[in-house]
N, C-alpha and C positions, 0 to 999 in steps of 0.2 A: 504493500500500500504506500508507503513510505516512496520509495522509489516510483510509481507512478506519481504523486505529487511533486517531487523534487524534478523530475522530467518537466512536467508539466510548467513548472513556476522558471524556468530553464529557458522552455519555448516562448514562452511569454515575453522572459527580458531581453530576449534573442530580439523578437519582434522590434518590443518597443526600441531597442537600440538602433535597429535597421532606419531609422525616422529621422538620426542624430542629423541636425543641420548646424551650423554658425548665424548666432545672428547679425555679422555682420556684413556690412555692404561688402561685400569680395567685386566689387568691381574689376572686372578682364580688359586690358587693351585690346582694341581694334586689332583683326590678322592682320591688315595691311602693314607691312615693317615701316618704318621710318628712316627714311633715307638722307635726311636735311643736314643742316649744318648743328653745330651741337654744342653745352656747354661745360664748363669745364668743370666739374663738382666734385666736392670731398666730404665725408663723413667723420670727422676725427674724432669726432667722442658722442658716447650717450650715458648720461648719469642716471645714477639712481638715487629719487629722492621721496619713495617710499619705503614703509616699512617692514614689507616683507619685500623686497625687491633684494636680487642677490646681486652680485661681479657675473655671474654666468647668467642671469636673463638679462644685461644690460649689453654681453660681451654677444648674443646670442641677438636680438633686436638690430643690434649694430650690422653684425655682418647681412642677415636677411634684409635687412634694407638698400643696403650696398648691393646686393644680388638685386633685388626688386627691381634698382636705381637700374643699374648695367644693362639687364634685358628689356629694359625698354627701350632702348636704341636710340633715346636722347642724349643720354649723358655720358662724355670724357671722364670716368672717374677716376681718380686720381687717388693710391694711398696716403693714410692723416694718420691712420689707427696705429696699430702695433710693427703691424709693417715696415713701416716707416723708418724704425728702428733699427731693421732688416738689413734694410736699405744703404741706411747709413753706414752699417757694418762691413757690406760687400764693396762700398764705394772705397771707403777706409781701406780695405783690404789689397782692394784692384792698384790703389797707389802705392800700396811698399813693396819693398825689395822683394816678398816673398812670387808676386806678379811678377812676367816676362813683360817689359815695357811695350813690347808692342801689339799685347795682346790686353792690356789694361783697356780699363772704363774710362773714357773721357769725362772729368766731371763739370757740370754747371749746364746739364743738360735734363734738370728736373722742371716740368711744366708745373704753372702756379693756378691756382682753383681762381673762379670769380666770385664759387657761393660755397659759402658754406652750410652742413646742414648738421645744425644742433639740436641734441636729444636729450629730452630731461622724462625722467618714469615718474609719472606721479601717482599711480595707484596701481597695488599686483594684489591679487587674490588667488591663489594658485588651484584649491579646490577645496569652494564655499558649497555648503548643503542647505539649498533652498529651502524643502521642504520632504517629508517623509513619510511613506505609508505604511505602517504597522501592518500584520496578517496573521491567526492562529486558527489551526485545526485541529481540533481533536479527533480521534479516531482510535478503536479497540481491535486488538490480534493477538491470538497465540494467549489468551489471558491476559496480555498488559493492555494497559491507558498508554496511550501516546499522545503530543503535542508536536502539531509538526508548525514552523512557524518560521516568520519573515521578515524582511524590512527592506523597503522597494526606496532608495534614496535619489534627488534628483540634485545632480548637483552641477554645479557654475565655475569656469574657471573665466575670469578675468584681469585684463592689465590695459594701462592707460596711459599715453607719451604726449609731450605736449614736445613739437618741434619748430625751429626756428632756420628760417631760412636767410643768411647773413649776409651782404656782398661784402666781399674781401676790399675792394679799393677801400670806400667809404667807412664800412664798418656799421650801417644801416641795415637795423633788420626788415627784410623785404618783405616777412610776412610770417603769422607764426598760425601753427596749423595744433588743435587737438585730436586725436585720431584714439580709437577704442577696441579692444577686440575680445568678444565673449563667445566660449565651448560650453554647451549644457551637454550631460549625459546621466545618465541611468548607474547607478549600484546596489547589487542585492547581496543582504545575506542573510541563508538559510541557517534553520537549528532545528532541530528535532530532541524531545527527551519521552523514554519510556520508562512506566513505573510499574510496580507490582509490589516486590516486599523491597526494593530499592530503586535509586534513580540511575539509570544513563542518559548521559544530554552529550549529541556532539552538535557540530555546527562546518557551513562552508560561508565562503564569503567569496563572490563574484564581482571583479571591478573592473568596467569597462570607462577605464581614464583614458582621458585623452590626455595627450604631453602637451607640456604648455607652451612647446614651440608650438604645435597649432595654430594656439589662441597667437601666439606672436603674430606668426605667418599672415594671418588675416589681418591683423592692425595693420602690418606694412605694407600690404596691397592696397588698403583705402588710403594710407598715407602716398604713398608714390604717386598713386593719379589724383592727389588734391597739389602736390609740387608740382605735376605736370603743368596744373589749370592754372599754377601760380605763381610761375617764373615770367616774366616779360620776353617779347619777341628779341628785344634787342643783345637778350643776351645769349641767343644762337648766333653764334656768329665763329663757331670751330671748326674745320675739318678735320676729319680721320686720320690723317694723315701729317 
C-alpha cells in the first residue's frame, strides 16, 4: 500500500515540476546577426551588496553577463575583470630575458573601453519557501496502523542587480538599469510510520532545485537587451577589426 502511494505522490511532483517556468522577461535577440559597427565595452566588477550575496554569485553574474554582452554581436568586449591581471603577467613576461626578443608581445597595444558596465547585487535569496502543503494518510496492513504522509513545498529563488552604464571619457553615468531574476519550483518530502506494539517512521525527501545560476542566467538576459535599448547610436562607431 505504502509503495503505491509513495508512486503515486512521485507522479504527481513529477507533473507538477514538468510546468516549472521563470518568471522572468527572458527576452531573445532577433536571429538576424548584427553586423554594424560596434562599441567598445568592459565589465570590470560586480559587487555584492546584499546579505546573502557571496564572491561566487557576484564572480558568476559577472562572467554571464560578459557572455550575454559578447553574443550579441554589438559589443568589443574588452577584459577589466581578473583577466586583466593575466594579462598583465604574460605582457610582463613576453618582455624579459626569459622571451626570445623576436618573438615577444609588442606592448601598448591594449584597446581602451568607452563604457563601462557596473554591477552592484542588491538582493539574493537563494531558496525562499513561499508556501506549503501538508498531507496525511492513514491506512491498516499486516495488523499495523500506518501514517503515510507529506509536504508539497513551493519555493523561490531570487536575486536582484542594479547596473550602471558609465562613459569612460566623461565619467557620466549614461544610464542605470534594475534588472530581477526569479526560479519557482516544487519540493516534496515523504515519511511514513507504522505502529502496533512499537513505532517505525522513515522518510524521503525529493528536491527538484534549481541552481541559482538559472535565476542568474535570466536576470542577465533582461539586462543585456535593456543596455542594448540604452546605449546611444553615436557610440557605434568600432570595427572588428
Amino acid at each position: 500500500m505504502f509503495k503505491k502511494i509513495f508512486v503515486l505522490l512521485i507522479v504527481l511532483f513529477a507533473a507538477g515540476c514538468s510546468g516549472i517556468k521563470s518568471n522572468v522577461d527572458t527576452t531573445k535577440f532577433k536571429n538576424v546577426r548584427y553586423e554594424g559597427q560596434k562599441v567598445r565595452m568592459a565589465v570590470p566588477i560586480v559587487l555584492c551588496k546584499a546579505a546573502k550575496c557571496s564572491e561566487n554569485i557576484a564572480s558568476i553574474t559577472q562572467d554571464l553577463l560578459i557572455n550575454e554582452l559578447l553574443h550579441t554581436n554589438r559589443f568589443i568586449m574588452l577584459e577589466r575583470g581578473y583577466g586583466l591581471e593575466e594579462i598583465k603577467k604574460e605582457l610582463l613576461l613576453s618582455q624579459s630575458d626569459m622571451i626570445d626578443i623576436k618573438k615577444a608581445i609588442p606592448t601598448g597595444l591594449l584597446e581602451g573601453a568607452d563604457i563601462l558596465v557596473i554591477g552592484v547585487i542588491t538582493a539574493v535569496e537563494p531558496k525562499k519557501t513561499k508556501f506549503f502543503v501538508p498531507a496525511l494518510i492513514p491506512w491498516k496492513e499486516g495488523g499495523r496502523h500506518h501514517i503515510t504522509g507529506g509536504i508539497a513545498q513551493y519555493k523561490e529563488s531570487y536575486i536582484q542587480i542594479i547596473v550602471r552604464l558609465v562613459d569612460v571619457r566623461t565619467g557620466r553615468v549614461l544610464k542605470s538599469i534594475k534588472g530581477e531574476g526569479k526560479w519557482n519550483w516544487w519540493n516534496l518530502v515523504l515519511g511514513e510510520g507504522a505502529f502496533k506494539k512499537g513505532g517505525v517512521i522513515g522518510g524521503i525527501s525529493v528536491d527538484q532545485s534549481i541552481p541559482m545560476e538559472q535565476t542568474i542566467q535570466n536576470m542577465v538576459k533582461k539586462i543585456a537587451a535593456e543596455i542594448i535599448k540604452s546605449i546611444p547610436q553615436e557610440y557605434y562607431r568600432h570595427n572588428i577589426n
